[in-house]
N, C-alpha and C positions, 0 to 999 in steps of 0.2 A: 519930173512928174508935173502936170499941170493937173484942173479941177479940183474939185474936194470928193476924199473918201470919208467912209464913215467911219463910227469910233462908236466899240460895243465892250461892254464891261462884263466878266464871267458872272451866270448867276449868283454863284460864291464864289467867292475872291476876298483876302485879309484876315483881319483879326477873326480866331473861331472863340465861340465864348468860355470856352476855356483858357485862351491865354487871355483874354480877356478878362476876365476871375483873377489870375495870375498876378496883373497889372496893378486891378484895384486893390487886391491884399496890399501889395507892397508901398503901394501910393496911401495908401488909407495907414501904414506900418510907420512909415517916412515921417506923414503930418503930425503923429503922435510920438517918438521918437526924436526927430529932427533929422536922422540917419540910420539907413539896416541898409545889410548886406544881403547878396541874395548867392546863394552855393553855385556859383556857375553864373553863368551872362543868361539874366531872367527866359527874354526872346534871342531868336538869332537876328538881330536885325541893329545894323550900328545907328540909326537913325533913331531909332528905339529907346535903343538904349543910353544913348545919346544925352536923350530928351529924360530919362529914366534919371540918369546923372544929376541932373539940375533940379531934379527936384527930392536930391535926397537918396537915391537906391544907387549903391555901389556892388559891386561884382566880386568876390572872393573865389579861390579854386577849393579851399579849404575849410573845414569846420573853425582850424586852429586860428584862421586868418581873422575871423570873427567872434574869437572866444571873450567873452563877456557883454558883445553885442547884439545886438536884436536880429536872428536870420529870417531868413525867407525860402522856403524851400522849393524851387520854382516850376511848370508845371510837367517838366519829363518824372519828377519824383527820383527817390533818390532808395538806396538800399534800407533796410530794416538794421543796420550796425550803423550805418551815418545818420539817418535819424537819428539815434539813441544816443551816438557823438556829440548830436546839435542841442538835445535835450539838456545832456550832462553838462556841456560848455558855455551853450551862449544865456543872456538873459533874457532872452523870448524866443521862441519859435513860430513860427508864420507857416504854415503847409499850405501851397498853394497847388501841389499835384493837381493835374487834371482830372476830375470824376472819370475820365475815360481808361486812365492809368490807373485809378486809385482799384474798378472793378479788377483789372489784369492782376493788381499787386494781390488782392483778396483771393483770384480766384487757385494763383501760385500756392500760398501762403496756408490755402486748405487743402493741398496736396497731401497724401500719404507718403510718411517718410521712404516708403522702399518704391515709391513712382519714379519716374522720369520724365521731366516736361524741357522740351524744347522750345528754344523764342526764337521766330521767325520773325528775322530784320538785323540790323545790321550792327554788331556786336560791339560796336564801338562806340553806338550812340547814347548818354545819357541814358534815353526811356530807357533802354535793352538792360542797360547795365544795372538798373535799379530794380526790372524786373526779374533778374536773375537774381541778383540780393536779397528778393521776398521770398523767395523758395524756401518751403519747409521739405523739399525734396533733393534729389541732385536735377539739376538744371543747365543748358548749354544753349548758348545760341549760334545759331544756323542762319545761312543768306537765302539758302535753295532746297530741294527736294533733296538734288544729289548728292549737298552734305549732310543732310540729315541719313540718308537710305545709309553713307557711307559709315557713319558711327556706329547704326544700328547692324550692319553686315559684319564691322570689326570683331561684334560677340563681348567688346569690353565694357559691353553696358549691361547684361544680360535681358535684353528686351527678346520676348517674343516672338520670334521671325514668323511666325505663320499666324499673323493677324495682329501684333504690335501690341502691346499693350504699355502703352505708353500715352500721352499727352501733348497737344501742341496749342500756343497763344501764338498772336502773331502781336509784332508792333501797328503802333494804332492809325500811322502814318505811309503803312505798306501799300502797295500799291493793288486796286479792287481787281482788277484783271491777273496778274501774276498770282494773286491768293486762290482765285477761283482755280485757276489751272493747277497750282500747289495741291488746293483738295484734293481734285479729282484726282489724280495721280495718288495719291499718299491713301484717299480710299481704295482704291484700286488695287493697291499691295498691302497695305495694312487695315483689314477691315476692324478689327478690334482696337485701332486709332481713335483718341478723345480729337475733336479739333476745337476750337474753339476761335469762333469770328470773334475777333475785338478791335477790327478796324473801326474809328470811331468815324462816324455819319457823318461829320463836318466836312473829314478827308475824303470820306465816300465820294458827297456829295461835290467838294471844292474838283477834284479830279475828273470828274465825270464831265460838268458843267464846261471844264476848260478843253476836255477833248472834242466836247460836240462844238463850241466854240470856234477852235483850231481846225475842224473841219471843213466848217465854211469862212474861214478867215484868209485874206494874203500875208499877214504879218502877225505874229503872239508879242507880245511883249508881256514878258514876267517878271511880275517886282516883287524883292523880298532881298534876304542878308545872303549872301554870299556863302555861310553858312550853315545853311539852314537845309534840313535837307529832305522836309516836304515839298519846299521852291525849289529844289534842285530839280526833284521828282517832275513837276510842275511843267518844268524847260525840256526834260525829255519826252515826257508825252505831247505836248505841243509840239517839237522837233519832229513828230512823225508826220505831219499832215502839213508842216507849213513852214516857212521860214520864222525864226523864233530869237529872238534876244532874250536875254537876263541882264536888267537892271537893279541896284540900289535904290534910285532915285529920279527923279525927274531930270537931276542936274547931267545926267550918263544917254539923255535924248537928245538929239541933233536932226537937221533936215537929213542929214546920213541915214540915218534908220530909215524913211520911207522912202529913200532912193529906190527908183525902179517901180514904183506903185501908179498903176493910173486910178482914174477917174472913176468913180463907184467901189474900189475894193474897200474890202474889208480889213478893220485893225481891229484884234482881239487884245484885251487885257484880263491877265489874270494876276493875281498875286496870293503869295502864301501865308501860312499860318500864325505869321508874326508881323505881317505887315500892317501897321496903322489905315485907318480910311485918306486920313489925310493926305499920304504919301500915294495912294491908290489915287486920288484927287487929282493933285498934283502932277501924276503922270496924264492923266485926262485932259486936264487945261491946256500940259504942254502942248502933247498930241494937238488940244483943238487951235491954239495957237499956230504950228506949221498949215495945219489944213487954211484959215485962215490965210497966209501968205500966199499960199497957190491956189487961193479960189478969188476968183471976178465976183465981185458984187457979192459976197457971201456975207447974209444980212442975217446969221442964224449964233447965236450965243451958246454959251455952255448951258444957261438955263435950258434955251428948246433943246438942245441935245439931249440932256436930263429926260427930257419930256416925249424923245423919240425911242429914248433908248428904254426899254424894257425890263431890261435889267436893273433899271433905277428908278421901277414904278414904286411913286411914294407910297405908303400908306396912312390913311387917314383918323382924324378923331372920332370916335365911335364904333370904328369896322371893327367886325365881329371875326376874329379867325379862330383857328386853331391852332396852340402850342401847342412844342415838343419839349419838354422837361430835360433842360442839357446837364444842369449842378445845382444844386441846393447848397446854401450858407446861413448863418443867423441871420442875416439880414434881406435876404432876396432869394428870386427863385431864376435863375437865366435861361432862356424860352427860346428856340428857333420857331419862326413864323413864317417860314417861306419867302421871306425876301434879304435883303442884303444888311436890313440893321440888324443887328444884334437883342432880342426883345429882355429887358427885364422886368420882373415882376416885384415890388418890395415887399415885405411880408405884413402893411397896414391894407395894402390892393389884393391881396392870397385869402383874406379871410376876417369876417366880423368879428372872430372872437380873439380879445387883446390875450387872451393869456397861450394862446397855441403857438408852438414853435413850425418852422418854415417845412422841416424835417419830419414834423408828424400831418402835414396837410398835402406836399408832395414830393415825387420821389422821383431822379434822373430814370426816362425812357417814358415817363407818363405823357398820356395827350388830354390838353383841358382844353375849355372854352374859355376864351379871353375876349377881350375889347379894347381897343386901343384908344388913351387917354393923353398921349404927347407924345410927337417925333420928332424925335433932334437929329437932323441931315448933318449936320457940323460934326460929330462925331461920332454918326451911323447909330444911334441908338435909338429904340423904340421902346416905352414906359406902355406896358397892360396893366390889367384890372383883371382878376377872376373873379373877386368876390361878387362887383356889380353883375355880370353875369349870372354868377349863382342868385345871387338877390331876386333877380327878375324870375327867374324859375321857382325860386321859394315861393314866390308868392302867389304863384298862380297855384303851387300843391297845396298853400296853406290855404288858399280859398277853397279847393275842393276839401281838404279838411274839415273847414269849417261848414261845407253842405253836407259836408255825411256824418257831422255832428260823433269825428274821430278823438280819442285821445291818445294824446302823441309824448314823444317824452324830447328833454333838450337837458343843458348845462346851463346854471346859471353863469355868465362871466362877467357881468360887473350890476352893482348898488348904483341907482342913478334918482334924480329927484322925483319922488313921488312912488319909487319901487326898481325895479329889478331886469335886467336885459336874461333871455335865455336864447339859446342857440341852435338853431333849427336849422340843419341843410343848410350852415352858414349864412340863415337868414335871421337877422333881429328881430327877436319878440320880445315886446314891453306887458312885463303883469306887474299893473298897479298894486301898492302897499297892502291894498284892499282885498287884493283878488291872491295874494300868497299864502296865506292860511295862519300867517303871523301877526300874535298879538300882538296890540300898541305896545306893549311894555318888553317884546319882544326886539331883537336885533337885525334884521335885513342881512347885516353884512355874515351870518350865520349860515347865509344859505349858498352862497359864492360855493365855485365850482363844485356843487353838487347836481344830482342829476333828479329832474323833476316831470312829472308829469301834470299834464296840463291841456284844455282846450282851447280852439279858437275861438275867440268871441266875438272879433269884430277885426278885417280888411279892409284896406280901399289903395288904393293908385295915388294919392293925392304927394306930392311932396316924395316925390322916387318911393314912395310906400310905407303902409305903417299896418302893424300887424299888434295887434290886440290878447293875451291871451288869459286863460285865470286857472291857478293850480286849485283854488279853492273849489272851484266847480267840480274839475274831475275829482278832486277825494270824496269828495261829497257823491258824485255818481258811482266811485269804484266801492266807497264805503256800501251803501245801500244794495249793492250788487252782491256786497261780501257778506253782509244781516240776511239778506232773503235766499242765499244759499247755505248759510249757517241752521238758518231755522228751520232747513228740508231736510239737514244730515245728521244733526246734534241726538245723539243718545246717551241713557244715563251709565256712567262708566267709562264715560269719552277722556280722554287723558288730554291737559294739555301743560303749557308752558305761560304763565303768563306773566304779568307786569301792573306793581301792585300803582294805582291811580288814587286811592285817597283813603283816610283813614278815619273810622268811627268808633265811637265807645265799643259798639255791638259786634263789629267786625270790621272787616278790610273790601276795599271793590278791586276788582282786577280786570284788569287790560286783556282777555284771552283772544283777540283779532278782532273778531266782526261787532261783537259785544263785553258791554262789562258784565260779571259774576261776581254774586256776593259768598264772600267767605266767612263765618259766624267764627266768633272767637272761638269758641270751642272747639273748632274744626282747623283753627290754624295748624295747632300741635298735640301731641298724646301726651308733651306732658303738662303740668299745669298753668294754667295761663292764666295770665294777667290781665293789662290795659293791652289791646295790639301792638300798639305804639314802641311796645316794650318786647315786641317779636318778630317785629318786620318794620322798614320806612318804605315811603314810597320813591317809586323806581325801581324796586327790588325785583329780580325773577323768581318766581317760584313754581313748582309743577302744583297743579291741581288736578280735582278729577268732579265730572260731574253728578251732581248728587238728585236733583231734580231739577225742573225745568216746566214752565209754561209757557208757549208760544205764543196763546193771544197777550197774553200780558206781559211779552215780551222782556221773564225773566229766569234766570239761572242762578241755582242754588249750588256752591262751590266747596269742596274740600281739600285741605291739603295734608289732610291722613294719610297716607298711604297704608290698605290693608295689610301686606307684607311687611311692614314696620313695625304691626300695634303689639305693643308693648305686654299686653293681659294674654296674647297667644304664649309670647317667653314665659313671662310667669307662670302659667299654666302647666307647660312645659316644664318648671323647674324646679316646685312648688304644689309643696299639697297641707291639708289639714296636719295639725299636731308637728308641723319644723319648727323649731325654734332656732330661730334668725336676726342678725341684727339689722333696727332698722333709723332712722332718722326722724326727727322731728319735725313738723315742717310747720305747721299751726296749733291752734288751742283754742278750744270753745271752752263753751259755759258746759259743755255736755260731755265732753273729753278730748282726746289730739289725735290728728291725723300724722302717721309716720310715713315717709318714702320708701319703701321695700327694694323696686328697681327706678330708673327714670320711667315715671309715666305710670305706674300706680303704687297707690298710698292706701294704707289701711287704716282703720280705726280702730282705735285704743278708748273706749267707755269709759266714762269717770268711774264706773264701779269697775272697770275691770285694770287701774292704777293700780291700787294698794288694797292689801285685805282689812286697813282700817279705811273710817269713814276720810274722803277725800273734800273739804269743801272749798279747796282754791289751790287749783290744779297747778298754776304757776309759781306755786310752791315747790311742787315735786319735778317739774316739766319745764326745761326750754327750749326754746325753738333754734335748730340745730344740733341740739343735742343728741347722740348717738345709743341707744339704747337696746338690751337683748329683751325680746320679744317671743310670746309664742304664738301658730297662727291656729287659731279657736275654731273658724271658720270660713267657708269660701263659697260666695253664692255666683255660682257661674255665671246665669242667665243675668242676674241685674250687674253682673259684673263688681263686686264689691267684696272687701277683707276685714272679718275681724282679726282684731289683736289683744293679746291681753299681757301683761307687766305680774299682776297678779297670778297669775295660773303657774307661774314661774315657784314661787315661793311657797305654792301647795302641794306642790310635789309630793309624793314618799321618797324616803333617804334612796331605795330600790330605784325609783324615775327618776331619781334626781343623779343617779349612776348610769342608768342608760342613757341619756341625754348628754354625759359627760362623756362616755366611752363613745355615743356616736358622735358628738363632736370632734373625738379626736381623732377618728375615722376620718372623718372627711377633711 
């Protein structure tokens, strides 16, 4: 070979950010530990895992291998029995499944017991094996069409031959061409077939990128573990279009490998799911190292390489793209961005409010606006921001907000100096001490995640932005809105519920929404009442009803009688002239004592109608409690009032004084 060719990197190629997740669980598990174990070799990639070694993550085949130590469960996931093995065994648990398995394991696991779901892929592998372990059905996995058609023709599954009625997932690392053709086929004879895509995007994606690659390529080269058998996949579909190696490593390239290449071709590189950037690097350098030896005067570096090749266009501070939601954790959100770094988000750059988790802002398959905030080419990573994004839109809604003179509602999430943050479309809004409707003597921190409404008061640009707002205002406008519809609908007889706000010798005021109502002692209760104080505290609910009401004078007259309660209707009812009854004493004047007949009315007992001598100091004869038989003299409906007399008792004839004894003992 003499001249230089060129040297093109697969759009995706390496770590997908799930085994990426994978990585970090287990390295973040390591730091704090000193040592875990991960149920299987974490990546297929000896290089990897190599490197995984040294800092702490070792490899078990077993639950038992690791019993008492911290596992890792790595990202093909594992059966729903070996979970619960790792649970019961070791001293911590690590789940690092891939969100893209974790969907497959969920969508087995809500299977109906009498279904059949089939797992399309390769039955030996890990993910396979784990997905058949989640089945709350029976479950089998399949390589092809033909063994699935073939189990369902044997009849010993009892599936539906005339339209299937059965279930299929596929593994997430299947290949996008053979699955399409699988459908078609498999609709085609089983129309009553569930299928279910769950090739996951990365592999879509990594696959596709390497075949339009190897199309125009003279050389593939595929790096990844030996193992591994997304990379395997990887060497076959490049095998179609072009001469193709599988490497480990940089160390496995020689001028060999480009024997036979002239002057302008093409070298493709791709690598699979477990492969580091660095190794992916590494093969690049080599690569441009031979080009170097068989190019004259070749004055171009791996930096301009970078810079020509496309596939390794950087992305910059500020550039506005858009993510793809790959997996959410407490800590981060991981984001495809259409280029080769891996994007994450941490959950201080996800959103302004400190008290939200990662999980309730976003959800794997979501697409958000981001902004890119650092790019680390050393490690293929890219650092967004959603919140700043969001910010910058808030603000522009909250300034129309604030021209249309809207009230809006938010969450307060944190006490800061001088008052209060609430949360708007993830934009911060500061309402001063002043403007939250809380007295001095009152608490701030009382109002934390609660949800408030509130207007804009004041926006500007100045300082990435500052938004102004006051909950005092809007109560103050909803209040007034809530009085001047109160006082177009309010009729006498209106029932409400209200809440007692302060207390007076005279009566009670009550809280019934828009206004207060005054309720007169009297009107508290039917039975005899006191000081208020001694019938109600404030704060109390109580039903009221309305009794009158003036509108210019913006006031209401309140009862908490209920007619259906009053007491003088039972009496009435129960109670006539000439019963004799016992009744209770309750007080004692200069003029005679009132007795309690039922709760809620009392009659009078006249100093002449005591005793048939003269009586001239009643609390002689009378105390208060005391229980006494009585007869009723009198009953004036309309003023509502009872005589009683003590006397009338003892005037009897021997005759009344027999009837009154035989009708008592009637009753």
């Amino acid at each position: 070979m003499s001249g230089k060719y060129r040297i093109e990197v697969a759009e995706n190629a390496g770590f997908c950010p799930g085994v990426q997740r994978a990585v970090d669980i287990a390295e973040d598990a390591a730091e704090k530990f000193g040592r875990v174990y991960t149920l299987g070799e974490l990546i297929h990639n000896e290089n990897a895992v190599e490197d995984l070694r040294k800092k702490g993550v070792f490899a078990v085949e077993s639950v038992d291998e690791a019993k008492g130590e911290p596992l890792v469960i790595r990202s093909h996931g594992v059966s729903r029995a070996t979970e619960q093995e790792a649970r019961e065994k070791c001293r911590a648990v690590f789940d690092a499944t891939c969100p893209f398995v974790k969907r497959i394991h969920c969508i087995v696991s809500q299977m109906p017991e009498d279904k059949t779901v089939f797992v399309l892929g390769d039955k030996n592998h890990p993910e396979v094996v784990g997905i058949v372990g989640n089945a709350s059905c029976r479950a089998f996995a399949c390589k092809d069409f033909e063994e699935i058609d073939a189990l369902i023709q044997s009849g010993a599954l009892d599936c539906d031959k005339r339209g299937g009625d059965f279930a299929v997932v596929v593994q997430t690392t299947f290949d996008r061409g053979r699955f399409d053709e699988f459908s078609k086929r498999l609709r085609q004879k089983y129309s009553r077939a569930e299928i279910y895509d769950t090739i996951c995007n990365a592999t879509d994606k990594r696959q596709k990128s390497a075949r339009e690659l190897a199309k125009r390529a003279a050389l593939m080269i595929v790096v990844g573990g030996k193992s591994s058998s997304n990379t395997r996949r990887l060497f076959d579909i490049c095998g179609e279009y072009c001469k193709t190696v599988f490497v480990t490593n940089a160390k496995e390239l020689s001028g060999q490998t480009v024997k036979g290449l002239c002057a302008g071709d093409l070298i493709g590189i791709t690598a699979g799911a477990s492969t580091p950037r660095y190794i992916i690097k590494e093969v690049h350098d080599k690569m441009n190292e031979e080009n170097i030896k068989n190019t004259e005067n070749n004055e171009e570096d791996f930096a301009s390489l970078l810079e020509q090749d496309q596939s390794f266009t950087r992305l910059y501070t500020n550039k506005r793209v858009k993510a793809t939601v790959v997996s959410v954790s407490k800590k981060e959100a991981v984001v495809e961005v259409g280029a080769k770094q891996t994007g994450y988000i941490v959950r201080e750059e996800l959103t302004n409010d400190p008290n939200a988790e990662v999980e309730d802002i976003v959800k794997p398959g979501d697409v958000i606006d981001a902004v890119v905030i650092k790019v680390d080419d050393n490690v293929g990573t890219v650092a967004l921001s959603k919140k700043r994004v969001d910010s910058a839109l808030g603000l522009e809604k909250l300034a129309a907000v604030k021209e249309s003179n809207e009230t809006i509602e938010g969450t307060v999430s944190q006490v800061v100096k001088g008052g209060v943050i609430v949360i708007y479309e993830n934009t911060r809004v500061f309402i001063p001490g002043s403007h939250t409707g809380i007295p001095r003597t009152g608490k701030l921190e009382d109002m934390l995640k609660k949800t408030v409404k509130f207007k804009i008061i004041e926006v500007s640009n100045e300082r990435g932005g500052r938004v102004v707002g006051s909950i005092r205002q809007a109560s103050r406008e909803l209040r007034d809105a809530e009085k001047a519809k109160f006082w177009e609908s309010i009729e006498v007889g209106q029932k409400f519920e209200g809440e007692v706000r302060s207390i007076e010798s005279y009566g009670v005021f009550v809280d019934i929404g828009a206004v207060d109502g005054l309720v007169h002692t009297a009107d508290l209760t039917w039975n005899r009442a006191g000081h208020p104080k001694d019938i109600v505290k404030i704060g109390d609910k109580i039903n009221v009803i309305v009794k009158s009401f003036d509108a210019e004078k913006k006031r209401v007259s309140l009862t908490a009688k209920d007619p259906s309660d009053n007491p003088w209707t039972k009496f009435t009812a129960e109670y006539q002239k000439g019963d004799v009854i016992k009744a209770t004493v309750v007080s004692i004047t200069d003029f005679g004592a009132f007795a309690q007949i039922i709760p809620g009315v009392d009659g009078l007992i006249h100093i002449s109608q005591i005793s048939a001598e003269r009586v001239t100091d009643i609390n002689t004869i009378l105390k208060v409690g005391q229980e006494i038989d009585v007869k009723i003299i009198d009953i004036d409906v309309e003023r509502e009032r009872v005589s009683l007399s003590v006397r009338a008792l003892s005037e009897e004839t021997p005759a009344e004084q027999a009837e009154t004894v035989e009708a008592e003992t009637e009753e």
